[in-house]
N, C-alpha and C positions, 0 to 999 in steps of 0.2 A: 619167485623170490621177491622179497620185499627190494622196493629201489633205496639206494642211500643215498643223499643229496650231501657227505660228505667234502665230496670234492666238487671243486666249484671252481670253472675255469675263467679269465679276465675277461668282459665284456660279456658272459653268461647270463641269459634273461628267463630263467624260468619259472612253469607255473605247476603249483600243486593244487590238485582237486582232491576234496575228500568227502567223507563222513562223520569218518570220529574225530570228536576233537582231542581227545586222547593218542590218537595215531598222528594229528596235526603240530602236537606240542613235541612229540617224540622224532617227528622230521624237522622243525627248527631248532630244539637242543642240540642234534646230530650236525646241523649245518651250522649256528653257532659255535657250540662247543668247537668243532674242528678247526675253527677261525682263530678262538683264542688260542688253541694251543700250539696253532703256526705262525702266532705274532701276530696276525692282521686285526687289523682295528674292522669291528663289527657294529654293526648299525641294526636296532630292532622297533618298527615300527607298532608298534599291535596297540589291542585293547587293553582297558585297565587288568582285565582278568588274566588275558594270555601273558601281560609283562611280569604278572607275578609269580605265577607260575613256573617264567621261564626264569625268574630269577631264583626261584626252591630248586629248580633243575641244575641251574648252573654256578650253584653256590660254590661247590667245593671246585669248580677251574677257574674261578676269580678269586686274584688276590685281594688279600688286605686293602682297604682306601689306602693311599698315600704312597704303596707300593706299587701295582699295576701303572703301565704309562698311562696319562692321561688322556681319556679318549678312546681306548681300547677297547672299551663296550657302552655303548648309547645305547638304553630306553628310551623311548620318546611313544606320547601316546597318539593315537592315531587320528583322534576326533581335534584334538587342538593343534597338530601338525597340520591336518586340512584346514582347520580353519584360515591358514596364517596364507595361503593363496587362493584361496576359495572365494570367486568372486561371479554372483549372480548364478550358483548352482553350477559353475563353470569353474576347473580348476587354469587359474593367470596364468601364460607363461611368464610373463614379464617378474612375477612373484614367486613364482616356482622356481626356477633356476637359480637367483638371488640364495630363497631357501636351502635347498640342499646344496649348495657352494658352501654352506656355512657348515651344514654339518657334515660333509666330505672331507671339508678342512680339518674337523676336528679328527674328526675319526684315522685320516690318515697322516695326522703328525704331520699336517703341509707337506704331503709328498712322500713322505719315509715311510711307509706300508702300507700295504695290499689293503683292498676295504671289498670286505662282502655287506649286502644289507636284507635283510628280510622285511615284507611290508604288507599289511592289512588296507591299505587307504583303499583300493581300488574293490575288495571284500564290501565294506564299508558301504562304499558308493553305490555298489550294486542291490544290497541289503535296502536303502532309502530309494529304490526306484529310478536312480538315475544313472540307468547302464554305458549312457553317449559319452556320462562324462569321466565315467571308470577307462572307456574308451583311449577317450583321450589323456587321461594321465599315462595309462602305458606306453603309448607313443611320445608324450614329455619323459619318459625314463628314459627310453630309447634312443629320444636326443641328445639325454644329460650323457649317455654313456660315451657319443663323441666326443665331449669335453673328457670326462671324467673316467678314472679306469675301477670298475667295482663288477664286482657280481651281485646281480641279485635273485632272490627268491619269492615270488609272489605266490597267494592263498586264496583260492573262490570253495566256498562249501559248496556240495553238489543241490542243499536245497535253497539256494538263487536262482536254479534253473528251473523251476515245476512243470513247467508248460513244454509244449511245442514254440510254441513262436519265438521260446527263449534260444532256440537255436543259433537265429544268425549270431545275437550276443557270444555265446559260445566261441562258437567256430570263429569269429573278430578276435577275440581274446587269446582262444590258439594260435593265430596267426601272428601276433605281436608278441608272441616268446620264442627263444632260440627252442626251447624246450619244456615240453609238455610231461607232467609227471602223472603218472595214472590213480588212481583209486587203490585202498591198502589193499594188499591181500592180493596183488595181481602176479601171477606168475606167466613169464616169457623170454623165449631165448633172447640171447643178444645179441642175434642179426637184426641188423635194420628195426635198432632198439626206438628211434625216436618215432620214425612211423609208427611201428606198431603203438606206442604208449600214445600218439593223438587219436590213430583210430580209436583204441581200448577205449579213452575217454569221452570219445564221442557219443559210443554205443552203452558205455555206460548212462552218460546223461541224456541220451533217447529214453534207454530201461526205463530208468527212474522217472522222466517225462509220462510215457507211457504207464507203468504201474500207478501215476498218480494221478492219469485220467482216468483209470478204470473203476480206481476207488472212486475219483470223485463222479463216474455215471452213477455208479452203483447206488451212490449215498442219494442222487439225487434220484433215481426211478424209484426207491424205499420210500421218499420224503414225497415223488408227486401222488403214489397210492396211496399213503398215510392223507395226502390234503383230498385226493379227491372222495375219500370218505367222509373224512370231515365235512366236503361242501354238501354232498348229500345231507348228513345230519342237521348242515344249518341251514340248507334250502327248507326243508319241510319246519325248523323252526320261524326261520324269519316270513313264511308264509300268516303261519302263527301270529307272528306279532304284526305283521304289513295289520291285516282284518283291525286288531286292536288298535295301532297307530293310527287308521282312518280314521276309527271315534274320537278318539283324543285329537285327531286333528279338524276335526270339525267344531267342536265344542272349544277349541283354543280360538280358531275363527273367530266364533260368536264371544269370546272373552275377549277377543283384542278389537275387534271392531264394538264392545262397547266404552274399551279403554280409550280407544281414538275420541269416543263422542267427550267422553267426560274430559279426556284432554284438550280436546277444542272448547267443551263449555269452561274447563279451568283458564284456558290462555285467555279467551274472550271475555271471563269476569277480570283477568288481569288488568284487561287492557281499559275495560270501562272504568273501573275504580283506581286505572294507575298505581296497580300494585304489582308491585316484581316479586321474583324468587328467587333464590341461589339457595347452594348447596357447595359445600367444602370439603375435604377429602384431606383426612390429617394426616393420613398414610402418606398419600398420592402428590398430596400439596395442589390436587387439581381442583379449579372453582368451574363448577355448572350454572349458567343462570337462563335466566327466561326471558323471553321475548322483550315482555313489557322491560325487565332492569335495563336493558339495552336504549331501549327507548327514554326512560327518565333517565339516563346519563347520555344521552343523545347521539347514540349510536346508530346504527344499522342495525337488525337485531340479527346475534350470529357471525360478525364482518370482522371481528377479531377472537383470538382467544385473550376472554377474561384473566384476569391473576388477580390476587389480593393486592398484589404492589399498583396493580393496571387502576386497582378498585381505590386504593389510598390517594392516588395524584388526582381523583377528581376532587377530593373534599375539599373545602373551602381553607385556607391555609387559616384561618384562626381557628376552623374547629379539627384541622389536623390531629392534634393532638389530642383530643377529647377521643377520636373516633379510633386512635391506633392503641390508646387506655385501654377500651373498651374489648379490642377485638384479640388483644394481648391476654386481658383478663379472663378470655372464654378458651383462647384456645393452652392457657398455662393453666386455667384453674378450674375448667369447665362450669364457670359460672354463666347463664343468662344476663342479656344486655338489649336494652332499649336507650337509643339515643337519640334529641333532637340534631340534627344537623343541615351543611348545604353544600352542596355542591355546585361544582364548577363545571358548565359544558363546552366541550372542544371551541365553540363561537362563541365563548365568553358568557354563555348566559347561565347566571344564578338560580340554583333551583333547589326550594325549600322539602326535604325529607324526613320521615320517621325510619329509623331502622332499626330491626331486632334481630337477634341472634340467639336459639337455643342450640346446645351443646349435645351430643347421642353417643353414650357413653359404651362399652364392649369390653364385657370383664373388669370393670372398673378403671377404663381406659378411653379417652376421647377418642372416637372413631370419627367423627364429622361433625360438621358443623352446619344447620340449615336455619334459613333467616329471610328476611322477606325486606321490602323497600318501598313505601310507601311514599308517593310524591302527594305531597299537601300545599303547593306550592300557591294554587289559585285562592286557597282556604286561606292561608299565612297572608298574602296576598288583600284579598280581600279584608279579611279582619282589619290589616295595617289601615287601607285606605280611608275602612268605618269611623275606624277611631280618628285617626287625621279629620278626615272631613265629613264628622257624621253630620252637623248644618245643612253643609252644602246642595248633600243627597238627599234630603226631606221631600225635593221637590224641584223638577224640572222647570218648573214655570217662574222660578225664584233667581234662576243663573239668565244672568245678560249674554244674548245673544243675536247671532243675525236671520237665524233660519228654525223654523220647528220642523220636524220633518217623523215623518211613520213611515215602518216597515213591515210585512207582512210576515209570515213565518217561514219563506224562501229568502229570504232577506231583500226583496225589490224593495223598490223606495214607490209606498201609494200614497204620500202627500209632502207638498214643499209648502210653508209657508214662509215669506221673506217681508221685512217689515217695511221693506218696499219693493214694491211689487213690479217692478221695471227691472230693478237688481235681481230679481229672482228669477225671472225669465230669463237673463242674459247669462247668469252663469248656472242654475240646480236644475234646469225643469229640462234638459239631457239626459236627469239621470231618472224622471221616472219610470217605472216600466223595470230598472234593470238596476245590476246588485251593483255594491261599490266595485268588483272584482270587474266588471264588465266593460266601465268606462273607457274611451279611449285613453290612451295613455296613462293608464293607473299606474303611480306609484307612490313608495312608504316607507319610512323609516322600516329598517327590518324588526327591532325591537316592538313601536308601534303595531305593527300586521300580526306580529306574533302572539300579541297584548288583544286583540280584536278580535285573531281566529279562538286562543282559548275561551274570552270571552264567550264570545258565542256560541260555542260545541257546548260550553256548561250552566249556557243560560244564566249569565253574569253582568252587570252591569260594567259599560266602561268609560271611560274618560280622556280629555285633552289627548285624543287619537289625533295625529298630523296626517292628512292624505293629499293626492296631489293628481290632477287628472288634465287634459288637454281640453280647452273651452271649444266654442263653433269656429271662434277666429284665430285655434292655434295654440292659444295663449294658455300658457302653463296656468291654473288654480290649485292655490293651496286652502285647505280646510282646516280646521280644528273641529273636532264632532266630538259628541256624547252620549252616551245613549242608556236607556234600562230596558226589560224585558218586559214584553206585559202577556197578564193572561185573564182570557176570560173568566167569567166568574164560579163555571165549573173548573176551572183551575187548570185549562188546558193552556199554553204555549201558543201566542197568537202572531209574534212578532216582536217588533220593537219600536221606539221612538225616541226622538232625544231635539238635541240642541247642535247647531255649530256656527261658528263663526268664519268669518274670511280675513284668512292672516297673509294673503300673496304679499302685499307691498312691506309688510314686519320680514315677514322668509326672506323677499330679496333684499332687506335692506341689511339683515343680520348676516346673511351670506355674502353680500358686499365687504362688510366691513370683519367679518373673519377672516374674506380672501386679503382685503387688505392689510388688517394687525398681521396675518399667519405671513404675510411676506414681507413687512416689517421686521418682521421679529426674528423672523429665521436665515434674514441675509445677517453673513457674518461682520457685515460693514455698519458701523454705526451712521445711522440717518437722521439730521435733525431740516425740521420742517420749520422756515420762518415768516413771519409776517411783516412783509417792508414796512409798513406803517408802525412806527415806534418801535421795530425790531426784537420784537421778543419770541419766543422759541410758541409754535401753537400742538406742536407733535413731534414726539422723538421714538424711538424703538427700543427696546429690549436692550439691545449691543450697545446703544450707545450709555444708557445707566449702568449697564455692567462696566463698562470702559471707562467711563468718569467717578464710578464709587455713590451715584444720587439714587435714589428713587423716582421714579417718573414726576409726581408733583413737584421736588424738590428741584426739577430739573427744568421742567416746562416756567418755573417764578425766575428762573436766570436769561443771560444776553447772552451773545458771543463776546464782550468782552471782559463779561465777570470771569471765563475760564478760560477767554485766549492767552496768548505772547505776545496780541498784535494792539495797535491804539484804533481808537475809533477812524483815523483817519487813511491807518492801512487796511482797515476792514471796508473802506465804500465800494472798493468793485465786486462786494458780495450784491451790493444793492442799486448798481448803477442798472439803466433803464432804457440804455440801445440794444437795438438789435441783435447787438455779436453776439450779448452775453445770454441769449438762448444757445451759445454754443456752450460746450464742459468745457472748464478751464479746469488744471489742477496745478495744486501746488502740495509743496513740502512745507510741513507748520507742526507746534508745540499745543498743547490744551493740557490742559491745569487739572487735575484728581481734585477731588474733593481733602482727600488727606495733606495737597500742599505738594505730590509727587508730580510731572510731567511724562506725557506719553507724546510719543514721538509720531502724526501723522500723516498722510498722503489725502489728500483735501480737493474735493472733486466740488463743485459748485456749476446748477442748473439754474432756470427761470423759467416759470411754467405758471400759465393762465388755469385761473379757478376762481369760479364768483366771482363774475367780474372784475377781479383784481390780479395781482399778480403775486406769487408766493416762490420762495427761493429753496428749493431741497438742495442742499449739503450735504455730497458723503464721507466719510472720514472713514480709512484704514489704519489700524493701527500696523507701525512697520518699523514700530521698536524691534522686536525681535530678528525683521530681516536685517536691518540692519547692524545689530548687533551676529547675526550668522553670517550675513558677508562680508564682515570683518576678519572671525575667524576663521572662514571659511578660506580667507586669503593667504593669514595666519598658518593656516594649514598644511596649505597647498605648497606653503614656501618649507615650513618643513617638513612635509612630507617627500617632498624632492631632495632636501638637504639628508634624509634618511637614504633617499633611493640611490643616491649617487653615492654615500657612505658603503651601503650595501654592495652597490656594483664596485668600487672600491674592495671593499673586504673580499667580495667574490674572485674579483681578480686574483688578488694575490694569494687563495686558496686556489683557483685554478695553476697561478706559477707553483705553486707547493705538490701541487698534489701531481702534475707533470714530470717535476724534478724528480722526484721517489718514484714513481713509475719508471722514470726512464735509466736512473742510478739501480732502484734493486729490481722489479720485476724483468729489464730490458736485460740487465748484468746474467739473470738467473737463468733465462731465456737461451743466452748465448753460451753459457756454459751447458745447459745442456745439451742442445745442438753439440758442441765441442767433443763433450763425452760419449755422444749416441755416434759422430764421426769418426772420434777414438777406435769407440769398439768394431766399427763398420772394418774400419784397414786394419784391425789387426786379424778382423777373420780373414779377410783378402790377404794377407802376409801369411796365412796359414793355411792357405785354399782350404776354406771354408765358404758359400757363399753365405754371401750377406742374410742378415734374418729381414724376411719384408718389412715385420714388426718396426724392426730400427730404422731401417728407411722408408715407412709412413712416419716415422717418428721427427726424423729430418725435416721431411715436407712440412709435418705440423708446424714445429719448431719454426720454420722461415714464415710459415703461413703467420704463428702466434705474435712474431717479432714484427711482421708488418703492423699486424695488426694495433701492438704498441706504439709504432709509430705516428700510424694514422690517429689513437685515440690522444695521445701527445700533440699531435698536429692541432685536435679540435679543440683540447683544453685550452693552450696557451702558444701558439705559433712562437717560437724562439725569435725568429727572423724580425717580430715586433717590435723586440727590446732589443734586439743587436742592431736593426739597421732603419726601423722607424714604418713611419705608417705608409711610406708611398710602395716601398719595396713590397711588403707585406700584402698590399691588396694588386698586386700586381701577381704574386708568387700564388696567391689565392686564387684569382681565375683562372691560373694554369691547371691548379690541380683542381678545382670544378671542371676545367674543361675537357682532363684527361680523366675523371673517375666517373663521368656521365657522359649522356650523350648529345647535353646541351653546348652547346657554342660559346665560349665568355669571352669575353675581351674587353680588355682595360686599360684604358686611352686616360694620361693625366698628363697635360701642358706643362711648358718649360716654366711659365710664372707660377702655377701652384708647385712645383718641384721647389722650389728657390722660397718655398715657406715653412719655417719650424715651427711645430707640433707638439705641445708637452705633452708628458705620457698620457696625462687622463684623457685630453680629447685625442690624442691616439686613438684610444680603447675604445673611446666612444664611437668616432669613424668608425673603424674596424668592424664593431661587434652591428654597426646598425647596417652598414654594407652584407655583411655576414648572415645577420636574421633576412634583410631584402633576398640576396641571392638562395638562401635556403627554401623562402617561402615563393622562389620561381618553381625552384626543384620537385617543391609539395605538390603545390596547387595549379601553376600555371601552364602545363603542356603545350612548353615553348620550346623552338628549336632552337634561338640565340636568343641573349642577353647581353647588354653596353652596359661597363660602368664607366661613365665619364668622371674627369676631376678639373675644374678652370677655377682659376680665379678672373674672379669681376670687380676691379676699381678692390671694393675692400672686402669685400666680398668671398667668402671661398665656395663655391660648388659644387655639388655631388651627386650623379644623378645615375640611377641603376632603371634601365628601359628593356621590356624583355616583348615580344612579339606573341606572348602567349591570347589566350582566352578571356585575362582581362579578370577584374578585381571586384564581386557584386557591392553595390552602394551599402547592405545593410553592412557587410562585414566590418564596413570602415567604421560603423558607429555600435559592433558589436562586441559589450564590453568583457565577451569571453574571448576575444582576439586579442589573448596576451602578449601574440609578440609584437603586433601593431601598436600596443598600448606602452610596451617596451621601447620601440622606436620613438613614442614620441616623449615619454618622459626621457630619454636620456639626452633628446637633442635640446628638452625644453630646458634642461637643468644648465647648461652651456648656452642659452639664448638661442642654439639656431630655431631656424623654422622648417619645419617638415610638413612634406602636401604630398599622399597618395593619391592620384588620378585615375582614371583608365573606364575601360568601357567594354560590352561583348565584341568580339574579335577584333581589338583595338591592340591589345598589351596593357598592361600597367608600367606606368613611371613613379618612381620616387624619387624627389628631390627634397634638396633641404641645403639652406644657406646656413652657411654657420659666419656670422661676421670678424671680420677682421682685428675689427678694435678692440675687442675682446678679449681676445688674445695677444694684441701687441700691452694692453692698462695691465695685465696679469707679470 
């Protein structure tokens, strides 16, 4: 006989297996329906298709909306139910319980009726492969049913189970229902009805197990004779084609290995003629390019990937725009483009190009773009210099020089001629025999070497080349060389010859007087250079014409006292003539602007021997602006304290506020409840009942929460402050440090500070900086005791919190994230005392601070 899941007893957990889904809808109508029609609020988890179904099924035992209680029958769908605790493929307890509390609640009118539920989740779960976690939702029902009084009814189709290995899952899931329901269509007596219905179910999902390995050997020894015919048939085929494949792979050989050659002869015309290639990809947006383009835009070649945007930031920013024209117009309109332009390499070096660009069209569509790059750089180059100085070039023998000199076609040097001939041996005749590169100590402008090597590789003439090599004695030599190419008169490449000159004592004297302007100019202190004799200015700097509004000529025709504040007579110790005043003397002084304004400067004055004379440098800072900062800066700082003590101010009496109402309504509500939870307690005792634990954890809390107000009352704003003044208060403070930790306090204040009155603010102020000190023992100093002392001295009042801990590291005290250190001392500063934290490693730290007497007596 079929089983009926009509009836459904409190705490019932069981499961149905089936086939049909037909037979599956006709056992949750049957255990449904029965629910409504004995009152109990029913709960139905399913799929969107089972909830519809179940609702054509159970239209006609649900009333009207508005009539039925509310709650009486929950749909809910099964995939958005899981999601709401379903966390990392795991169903939360912490989420789950929450969950169905909510809809227990409904469903059973808070308590007023029976709740059966039916549920797909755990169906669901196993359907997605993740049987551990179906697992464990059954055992989260199992829980809930402690709390919660329902029945329920779970659903696994029997084709979750296909395999064998699906067993243990199985037999798990039996085990976590009171009862197991069998497969339709099962007939069995009703002894030892639950046994039999899990055996029944077991042997069924073996069956089924079993019937579905068989099929699937069967499907597979059909499928491996179908392949192993097949491999035969393409064995003897691919033999077939192997014989062919070898021709064609041989003959691809001899295609790619002549592609290799012509690609090596294409890159290597590339690179002699310094032409590049690219290729663009309008699809793709990808740029191909070659060796050599790498190279003209002075790369590596290969060392990045190219982009168009990569390609646009080399061009020279005036002809940016010509070239983004251009590459716009090819790839929006498929028009071809030739452009002059220049680019710019990573080390700054200008390099003159032609570039083209045709367009490869696909169905009347731009498929790509290919274009080439052309460096003409030494041509542009060249030309330029012709025209400039086509004179000059006529003729080597024409340019004044110190040395003639020939190269051979490895570039050694076979002849020095020097126009004297003593000079020539002492610094060129080293170098015959061997290349410029060879010398000792060669070095060059980089521009220059770069300027020489292309030269050379293109059989180019070149010019005012700067080089620079180590002579026999050491001695750095600087050249300037020139040179042209010669060839014999079958027109072969024989070498070279030229001109140069010796510029060592020009290089050092312009490199002198660079190092010197470049550190003139670049101290930010204006520097003026005098000459004692007649006193007028022979060198100034940069700074100081910025600073006075002249330009350098305008400046050096002036005195010190066309633009002092001072007369000629307080100006003499710029130029008096003993000894001392090789010392710096400075002073604070005014200088005149050229517009009539004054700047305000710090006036440093030296005396220093040069050519035989003596000359007086003057530094002048300007220190208007400090001065006008540490003005305000004073400004500030006064009220910035006159904030901070307004603030601590305000703060306080928001701490008294917000204490009061704490301890008026939260403390009042506190205590009635206790009251009421005590009420209920004696009156179950008056009715021998006992007490519900509930109530008295409820108590506990209650005492616990009420402390707890007190103690945060305590922190806000200690009452004892304002009622009985600051000695009592830090007195009544170390007891309770001393009693809610396990640090030691003690608080010693003498009969003369007792006998001194305190207005409230520095009260507050004491108080809270004792309070941050002892808190910050509590923190940081793993100390067994702490002293706070209080004496007065003469007028003196003192305050000192000493603790024997670990002691206070030095950066802390000057680090400006130590808010409460930075607390202590604005609030003492704001009241004039003085505060000094000390201490050392296993020393302790002290804090003291004098707050003065008379301060408090003038108030």
């Amino acid at each position: 006989m079929m089983y009926s899941c009509a009836h459904a007893s409190r705490g019932d957990h069981s499961v149905q297996f089936y086939h049909d889904e037909q037979f599956l809808l006709e056992q949750i109508t049957d255990f449904a329906g029965s629910g409504i029609k004995a009152g109990e609020g029913v709960i139905v988890i399913a799929t969107a298709a089972h909830l519809q179904q179940l609702a054509d099924s159970l239209a006609s035992l649900l009333p009207l909306p508005g009539i039925r209680p509310a709650g009486a029958y929950i749909g809910l769908d099964a995939e958005t139910t899981l999601a709401r605790f379903m966390r990392n493929q795991r169903p939360d307890r912490q989420l789950f319980l929450p969950v169905l509390a909510e809809i227990m609640a409904r469903a059973s009118d808070q308590g007023m009726r029976r709740v059966r539920a039916y549920g797909e989740m755990v169906a669901l779960l196993c359907s997605q492969g993740l049987s551990d976690a179906a697992l464990e939702l059954e055992a989260l029902w199992n829980e809930a049913a402690q709390i919660h009084e329902f029945s329920l009814l779970c659903a696994y189709p029997m084709r979750g189970f296909p395999s064998q290995e699906d067993s243990r899952v199985f037999t798990e899931i039996c085990a976590l229902h009171s009862h197991v329901r069998p497969l339709e269509n099962v007939c069995l007596p009703c002894v030892d009805e639950d046994i039999l219905h899990r055996r029944i179910a077991m042997l069924e999902q073996k069956a089924h197990a079993l019937e579905l390995e068989v099929k699937l050997r069967k499907n597979i020894k059909h499928t491996l004779n179908e392949r192993e015919n097949m491999l035969l048939e393409r064995t003897a085929e691919l033999l077939s084609r192997n014989e062919r494949m070898m021709f064609e792979v041989d003959k691809r050989r001899e295609t790619e290995a002549a592609l290799v050659r012509a690609q090596h002869i294409l890159t290597s015309a590339e690179r002699i003629s310094h032409l590049g290639s690219w290729e663009y990809d309008a699809h793709t947006r990808q740029l191909q390019c070659s060796d050599e383009f790498y190279r003209i835009c002075g790369l590596i070649p290969q060392s990045v990937q190219m982009t168009l945007e990569l390609v646009m930031s080399f061009v020279h920013p005036e002809d940016h725009a010509l070239a983004l024209q251009a590459v716009e117009q090819t790839l929006h309109q498929g028009k071809p483009y030739r452009i002059n332009k220049r680019i710019v390499r990573p080390n700054g070096e200008i390099r003159y190009v032609v570039g083209r660009g045709e367009p490869v069209l696909e169905q009347q569509r731009l498929s790509k773009v290919i274009g080439s790059f052309l460096d003409v750089t030494e041509q542009h180059l060249a030309q330029q210099a012709l025209a400039e100085s086509e004179g000059r070039f006529r003729s080597l023998v024409n340019l004044s020089s110190d040395w003639y000199w020939e190269q051979d076609e490895e570039m050694r040097f076979t002849s020095l001629l020097h126009h004297d001939d003593a000079q020539a041996g002492a610094t060129l005749s080293p170098m015959l025999g061997h290349t410029l590169w060879e010398a000792q100590g060669a070095s060059w402008k980089e521009a220059d070497k770069e300027r020489l090597v292309v030269a050379q590789a293109s059989r180019q003439p070149f010019h005012d080349i700067e080089y620079a090599y180590r002579g026999r004695n050491d001695e750095t030599i600087s050249l300037q060389i020139s040179g042209e190419p010669v060839y014999n008169p079958a027109g072969s490449f024989v070498g070279y010859r030229g001109i140069g000159k010796d510029v060592t004592q020009r290089v050092r004297r312009e490199k002198e007087l660079y190092l010197f302007r470049s550190a003139m100019d670049a101290t930010i202190d204006a520097v003026f250079l005098f000459d004692r004799r007649g006193r007028p200015f022979f060198d100034v700097n940069q700074t100081a014409c910025s600073m006075l509004g002249y330009t350098r000529s305008e400046l050096l025709a002036l005195t010190p006292e066309a633009m002092g504040s001072r007369t000629t007579e307080e100006l003499d110790w710029l130029y008096q003539d003993d000894d001392a005043l090789q010392q710096p003397r400075i002073v604070e002084t005014w200088l005149q602007r050229r517009d009539g304004s004054s700047v305000q400067v710090e006036l440093e004055r030296r005396r220093l021997r040069w050519d035989n004379a003596w000359i007086i440098v003057a530094v002048a800072r300007d220190i208007t602006r400090r001065k006008r900062a540490e003005q305000a800066l004073r400004e500030s700082r006064e009220t910035l304290r006159g904030l901070a003590a307004h603030q601590q101010q305000i703060k306080e009496e928001e701490r008294k506020r917000i204490a009061r109402e704490v301890h008026d309504e939260l403390g009042g509500l506190l205590a009635c409840i206790k009251a009421y939870v005590s009420v209920a307690i004696e009156n179950a005792a008056r009715e021998g009942v006992a007490a519900d634990s509930l109530l008295v954890d409820a108590v506990d809390l209650a005492d616990t929460a009420i402390e707890s107000v007190r103690r945060v009352i305590t922190e806000l704003r200690p009452s004892i402050l304002d009622d009985l003044g600051i000695w009592p208060a830090l007195q009544w403070y170390a007891k309770q440090l001393d009693a809610r930790t396990e640090l030691q306090c003690a608080c010693m204040i003498d009969a003369n500070a007792l006998a001194v009155e305190i207005d409230p603010e520095r009260s507050t102020m004491l108080f809270r900086v004792v309070q941050e000190a002892l808190t910050n023992v509590v923190r940081h100093a793993e100390a067994s005791s702490v002293e706070v002392r209080v004496r007065r001295l003469d007028d003196v009042l003192a305050v000192e919190i000493e603790d024997n801990g670990k002691g206070i590291a030095p950066e802390r005290l000057i680090n400006r994230e130590s808010w409460g250190v930075l607390g202590m001392h604005e609030r003492a500063a704001y009241f004039g005392a003085d505060l000094k934290i000390t201490g050392g490693p296993v020393q302790g730290t002290l804090v003291a601070m004098s707050l003065p007497l008379g301060l408090i007596d003038a108030e």
